[in-house]
Backbone as a printed PyTorch tensor [residue, N CA C, xyz], in Angstrom:
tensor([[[111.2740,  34.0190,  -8.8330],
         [111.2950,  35.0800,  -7.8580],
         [111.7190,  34.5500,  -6.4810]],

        [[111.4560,  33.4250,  -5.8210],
         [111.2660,  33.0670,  -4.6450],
         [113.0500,  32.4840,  -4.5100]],

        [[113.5230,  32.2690,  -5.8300],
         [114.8510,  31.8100,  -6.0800],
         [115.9080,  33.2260,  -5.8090]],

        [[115.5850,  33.9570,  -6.2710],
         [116.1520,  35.3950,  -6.3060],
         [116.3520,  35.7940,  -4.9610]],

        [[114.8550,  35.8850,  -4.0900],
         [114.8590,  36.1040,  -2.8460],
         [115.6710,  35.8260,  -1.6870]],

        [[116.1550,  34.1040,  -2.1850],
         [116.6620,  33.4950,  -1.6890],
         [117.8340,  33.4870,  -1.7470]],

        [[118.7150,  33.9820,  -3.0020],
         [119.8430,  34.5010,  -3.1730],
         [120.5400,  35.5410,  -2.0730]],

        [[119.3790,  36.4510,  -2.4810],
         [119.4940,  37.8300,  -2.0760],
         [119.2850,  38.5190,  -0.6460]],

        [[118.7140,  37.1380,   0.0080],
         [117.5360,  37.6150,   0.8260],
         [118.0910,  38.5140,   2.5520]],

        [[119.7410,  38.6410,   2.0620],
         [120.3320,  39.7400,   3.2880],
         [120.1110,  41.1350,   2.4180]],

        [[119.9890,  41.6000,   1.5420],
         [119.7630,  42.5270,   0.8900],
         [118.1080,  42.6220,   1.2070]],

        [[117.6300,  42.0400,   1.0490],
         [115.7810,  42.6690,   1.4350],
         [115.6000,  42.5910,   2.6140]],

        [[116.4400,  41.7070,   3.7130],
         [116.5840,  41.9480,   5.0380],
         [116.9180,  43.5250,   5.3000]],

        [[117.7120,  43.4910,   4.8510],
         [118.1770,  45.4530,   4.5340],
         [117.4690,  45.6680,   4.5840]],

        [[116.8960,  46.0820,   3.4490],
         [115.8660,  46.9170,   2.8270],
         [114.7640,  47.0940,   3.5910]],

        [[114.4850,  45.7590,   4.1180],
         [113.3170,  45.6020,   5.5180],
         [113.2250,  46.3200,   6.5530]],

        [[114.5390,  46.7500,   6.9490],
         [114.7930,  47.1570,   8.1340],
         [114.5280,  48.5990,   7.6890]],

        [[115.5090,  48.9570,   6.2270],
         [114.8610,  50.2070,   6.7300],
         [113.5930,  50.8710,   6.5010]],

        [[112.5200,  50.2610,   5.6030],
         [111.5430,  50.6700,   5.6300],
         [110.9670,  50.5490,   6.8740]],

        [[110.9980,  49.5730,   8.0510],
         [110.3050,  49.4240,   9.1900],
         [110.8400,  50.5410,   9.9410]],

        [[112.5640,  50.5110,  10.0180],
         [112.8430,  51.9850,  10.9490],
         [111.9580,  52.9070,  10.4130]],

        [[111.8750,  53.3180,   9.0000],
         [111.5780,  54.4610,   8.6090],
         [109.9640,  54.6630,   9.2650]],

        [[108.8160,  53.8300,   9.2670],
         [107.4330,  53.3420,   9.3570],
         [107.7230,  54.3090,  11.0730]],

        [[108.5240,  53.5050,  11.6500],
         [108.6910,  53.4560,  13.1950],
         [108.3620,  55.0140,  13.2890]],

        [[109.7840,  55.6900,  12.7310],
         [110.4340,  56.4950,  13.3780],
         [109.7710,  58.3410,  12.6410]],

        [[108.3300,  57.2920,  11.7210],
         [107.7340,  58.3020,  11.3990],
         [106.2830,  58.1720,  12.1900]],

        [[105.6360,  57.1460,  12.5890],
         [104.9670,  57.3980,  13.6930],
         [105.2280,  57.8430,  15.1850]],

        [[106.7190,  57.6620,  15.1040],
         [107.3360,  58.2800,  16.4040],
         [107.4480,  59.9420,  16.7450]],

        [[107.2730,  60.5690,  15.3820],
         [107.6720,  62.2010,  15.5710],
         [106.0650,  62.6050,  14.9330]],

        [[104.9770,  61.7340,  15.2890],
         [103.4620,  62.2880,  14.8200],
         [103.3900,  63.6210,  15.2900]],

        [[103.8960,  64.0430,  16.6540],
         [103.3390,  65.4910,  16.5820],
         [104.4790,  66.3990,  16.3760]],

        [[105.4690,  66.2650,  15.4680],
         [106.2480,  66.8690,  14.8830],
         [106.4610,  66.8690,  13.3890]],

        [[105.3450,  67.7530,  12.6970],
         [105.6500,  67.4600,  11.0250],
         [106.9550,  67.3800,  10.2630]],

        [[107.6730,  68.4960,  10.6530],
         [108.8410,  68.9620,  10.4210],
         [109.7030,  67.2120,  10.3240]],

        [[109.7610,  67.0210,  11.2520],
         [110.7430,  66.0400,  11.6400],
         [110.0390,  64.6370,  10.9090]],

        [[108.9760,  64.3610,  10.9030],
         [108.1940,  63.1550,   9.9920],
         [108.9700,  64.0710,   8.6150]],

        [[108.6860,  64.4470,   8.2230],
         [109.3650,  65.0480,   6.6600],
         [110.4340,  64.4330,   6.3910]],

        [[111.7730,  65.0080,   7.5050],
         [112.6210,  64.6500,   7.5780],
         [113.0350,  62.8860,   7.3430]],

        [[112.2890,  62.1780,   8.3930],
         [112.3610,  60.7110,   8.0670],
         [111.8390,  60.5120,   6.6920]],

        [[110.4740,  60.4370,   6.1760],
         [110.6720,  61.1500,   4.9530],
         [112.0640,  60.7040,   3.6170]],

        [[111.9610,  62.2050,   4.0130],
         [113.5790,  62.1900,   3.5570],
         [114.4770,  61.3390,   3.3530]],

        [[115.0750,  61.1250,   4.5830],
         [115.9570,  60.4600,   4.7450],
         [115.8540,  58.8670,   4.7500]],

        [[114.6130,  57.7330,   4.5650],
         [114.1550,  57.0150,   4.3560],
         [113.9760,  56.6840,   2.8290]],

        [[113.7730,  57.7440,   2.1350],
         [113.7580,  57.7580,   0.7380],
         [115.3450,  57.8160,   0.1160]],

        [[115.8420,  58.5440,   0.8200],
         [117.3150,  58.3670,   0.3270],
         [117.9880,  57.1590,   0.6810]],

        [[117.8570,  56.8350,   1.6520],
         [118.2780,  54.8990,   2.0150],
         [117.6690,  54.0430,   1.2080]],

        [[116.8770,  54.6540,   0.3530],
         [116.0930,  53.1200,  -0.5190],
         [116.6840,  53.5080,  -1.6460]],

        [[116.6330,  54.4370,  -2.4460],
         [117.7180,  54.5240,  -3.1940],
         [118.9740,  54.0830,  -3.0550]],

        [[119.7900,  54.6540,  -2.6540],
         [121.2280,  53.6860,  -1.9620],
         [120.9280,  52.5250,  -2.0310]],

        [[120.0580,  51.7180,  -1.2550],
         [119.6910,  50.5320,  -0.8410],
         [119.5520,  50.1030,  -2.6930]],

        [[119.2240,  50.4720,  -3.1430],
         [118.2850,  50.1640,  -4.6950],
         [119.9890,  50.1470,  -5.7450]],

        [[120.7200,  51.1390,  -5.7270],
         [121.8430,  51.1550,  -6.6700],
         [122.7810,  50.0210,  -6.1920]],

        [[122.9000,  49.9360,  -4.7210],
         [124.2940,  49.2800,  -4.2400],
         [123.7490,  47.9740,  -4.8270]],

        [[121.9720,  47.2400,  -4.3030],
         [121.4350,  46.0040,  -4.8750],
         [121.9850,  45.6030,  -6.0830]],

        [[121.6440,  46.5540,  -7.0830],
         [121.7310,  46.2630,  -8.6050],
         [122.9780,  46.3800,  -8.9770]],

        [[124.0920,  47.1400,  -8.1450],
         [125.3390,  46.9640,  -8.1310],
         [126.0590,  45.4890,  -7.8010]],

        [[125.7100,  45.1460,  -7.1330],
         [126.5420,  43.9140,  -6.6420],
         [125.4900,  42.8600,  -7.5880]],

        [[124.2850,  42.8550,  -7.8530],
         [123.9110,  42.1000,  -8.5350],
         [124.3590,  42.1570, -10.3780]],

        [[124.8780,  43.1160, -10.5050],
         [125.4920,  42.8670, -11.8650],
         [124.8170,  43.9140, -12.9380]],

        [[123.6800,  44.3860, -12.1830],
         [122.1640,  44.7820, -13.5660],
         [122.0960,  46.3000, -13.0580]],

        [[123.0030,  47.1100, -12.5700],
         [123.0680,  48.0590, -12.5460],
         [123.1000,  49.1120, -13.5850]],

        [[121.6230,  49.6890, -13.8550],
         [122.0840,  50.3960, -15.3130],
         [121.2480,  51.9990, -15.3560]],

        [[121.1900,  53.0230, -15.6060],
         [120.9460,  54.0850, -15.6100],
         [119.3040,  54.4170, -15.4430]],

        [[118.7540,  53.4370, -16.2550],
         [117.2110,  53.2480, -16.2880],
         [116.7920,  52.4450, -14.7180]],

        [[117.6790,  51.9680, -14.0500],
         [117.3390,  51.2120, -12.7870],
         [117.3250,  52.3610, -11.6150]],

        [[118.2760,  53.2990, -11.9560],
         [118.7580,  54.4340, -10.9580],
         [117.3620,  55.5730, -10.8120]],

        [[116.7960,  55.6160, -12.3110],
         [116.0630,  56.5230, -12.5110],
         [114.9140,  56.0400, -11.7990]],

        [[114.8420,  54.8860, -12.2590],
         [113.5110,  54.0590, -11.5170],
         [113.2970,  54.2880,  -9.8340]],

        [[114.1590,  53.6730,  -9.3950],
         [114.1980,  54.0670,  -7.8430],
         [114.0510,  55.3910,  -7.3840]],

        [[115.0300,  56.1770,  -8.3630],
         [114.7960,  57.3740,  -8.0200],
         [113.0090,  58.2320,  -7.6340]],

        [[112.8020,  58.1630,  -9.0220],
         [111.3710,  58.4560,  -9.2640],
         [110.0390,  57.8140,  -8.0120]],

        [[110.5270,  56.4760,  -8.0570],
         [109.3020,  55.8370,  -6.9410],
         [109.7720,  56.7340,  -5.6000]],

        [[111.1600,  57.0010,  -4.8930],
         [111.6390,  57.5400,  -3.8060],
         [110.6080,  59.0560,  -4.0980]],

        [[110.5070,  60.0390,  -5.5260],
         [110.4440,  60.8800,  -5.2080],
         [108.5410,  61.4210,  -5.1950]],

        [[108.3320,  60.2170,  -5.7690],
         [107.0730,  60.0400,  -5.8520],
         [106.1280,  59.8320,  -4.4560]],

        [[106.7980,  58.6750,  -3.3850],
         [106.9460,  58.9540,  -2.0650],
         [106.4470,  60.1730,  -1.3280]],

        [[107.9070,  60.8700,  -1.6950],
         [108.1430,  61.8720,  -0.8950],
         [106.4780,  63.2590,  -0.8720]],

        [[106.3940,  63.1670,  -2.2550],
         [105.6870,  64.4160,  -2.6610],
         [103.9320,  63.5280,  -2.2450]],

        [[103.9700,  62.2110,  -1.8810],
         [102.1340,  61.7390,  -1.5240],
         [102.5360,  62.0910,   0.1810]],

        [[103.7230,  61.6230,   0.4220],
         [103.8940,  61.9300,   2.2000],
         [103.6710,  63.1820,   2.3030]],

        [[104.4400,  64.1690,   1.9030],
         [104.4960,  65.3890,   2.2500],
         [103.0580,  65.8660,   2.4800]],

        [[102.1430,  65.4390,   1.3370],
         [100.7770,  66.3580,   1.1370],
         [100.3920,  65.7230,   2.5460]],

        [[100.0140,  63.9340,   2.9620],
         [ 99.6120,  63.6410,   4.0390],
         [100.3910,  64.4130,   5.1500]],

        [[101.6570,  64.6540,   5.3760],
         [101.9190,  65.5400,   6.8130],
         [101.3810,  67.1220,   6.8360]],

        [[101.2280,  67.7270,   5.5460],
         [101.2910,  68.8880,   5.7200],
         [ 99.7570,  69.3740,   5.3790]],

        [[ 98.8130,  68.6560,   5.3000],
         [ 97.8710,  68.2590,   5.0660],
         [ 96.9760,  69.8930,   5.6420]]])
């Protein structure tokens, strides 16, 4: 694993960033639900992307990988939502 990392490790730099923007820029709109949703959103869709292009350039790109990401992104979405709309 720590070998992989090390390969890879401008790709989880990515990935880093955008979960931290996303963290940021959803404590940033606290008194705006609407717009936390939105990041949300649009945070979940960058990790996907982030997740196909990975497994793309790494070679292991395969339909069951897409679904995977998918699902955790949408799984996300629907525990956030209940916490904003709470």
């Amino acid at each position: 694993m720590i070998k992989d990392i090390h390969l890879h490790l401008s790709h989880y730099i990515f990935l880093l960033s955008i979960l931290i923007m996303g963290l940021v820029s959803y404590a940033f709109f606290a008194p705006f639900p609407d717009r936390q949703f939105g990041v949300v959103i649009l945070t979940s869709i960058l990790y996907i992307i982030w997740g196909i292009a990975h497994h793309h350039l790494e070679g292991s790109l395969h339909a069951k990988v897409m679904v995977e990401y998918t699902l955790i992104a949408l799984l996300s979405i629907m525990i956030l939502r209940g916490v904003i709309y709470r």
